[in-house]
C-alpha positions as CSV (number, residue, x, y, z in Angstrom):
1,X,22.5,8.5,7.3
2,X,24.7,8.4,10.4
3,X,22.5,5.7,12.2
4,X,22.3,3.0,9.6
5,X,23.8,0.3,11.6
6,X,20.7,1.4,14.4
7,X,18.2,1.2,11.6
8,X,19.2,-2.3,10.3
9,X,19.6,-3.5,14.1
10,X,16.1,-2.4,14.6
11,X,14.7,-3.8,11.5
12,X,16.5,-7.4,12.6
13,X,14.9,-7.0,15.6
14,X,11.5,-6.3,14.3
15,X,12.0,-9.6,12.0
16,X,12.9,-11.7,15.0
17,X,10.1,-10.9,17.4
18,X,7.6,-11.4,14.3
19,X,9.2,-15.2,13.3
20,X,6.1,-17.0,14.7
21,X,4.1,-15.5,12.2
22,X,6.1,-14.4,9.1
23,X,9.8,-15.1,7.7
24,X,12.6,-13.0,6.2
25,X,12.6,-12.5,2.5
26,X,15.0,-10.2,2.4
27,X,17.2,-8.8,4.4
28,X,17.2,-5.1,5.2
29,X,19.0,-2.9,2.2
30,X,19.9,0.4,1.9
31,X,18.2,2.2,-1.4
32,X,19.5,6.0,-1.0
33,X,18.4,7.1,2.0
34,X,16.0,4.4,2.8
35,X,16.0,0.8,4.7
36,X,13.4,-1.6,3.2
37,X,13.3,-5.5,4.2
38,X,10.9,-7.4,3.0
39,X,8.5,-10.2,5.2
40,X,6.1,-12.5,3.9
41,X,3.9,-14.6,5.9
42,X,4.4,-18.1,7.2
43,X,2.3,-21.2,5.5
């Protein structure tokens, strides 16, 4: 819980280097003490 703005950096990064191939839903959210963003795959 002290690192969340690390997480959510991580998770943007993660996004980013996957663009080519799949796009952003959702942007990363904090749910208690969990991170989730969601990806779906380019058409």
């Amino acid at each position: 819980m002290a690192h969340m703005q690390n997480s959510k950096h991580i998770l943007l990064d993660f996004g980013e280097s996957l663009s080519d191939i799949a796009v952003v839903e959702k942007e990363p959210k904090v749910e208690g003490r969990s991170m989730t963003m969601f990806l779906a795959e380019k058409r």
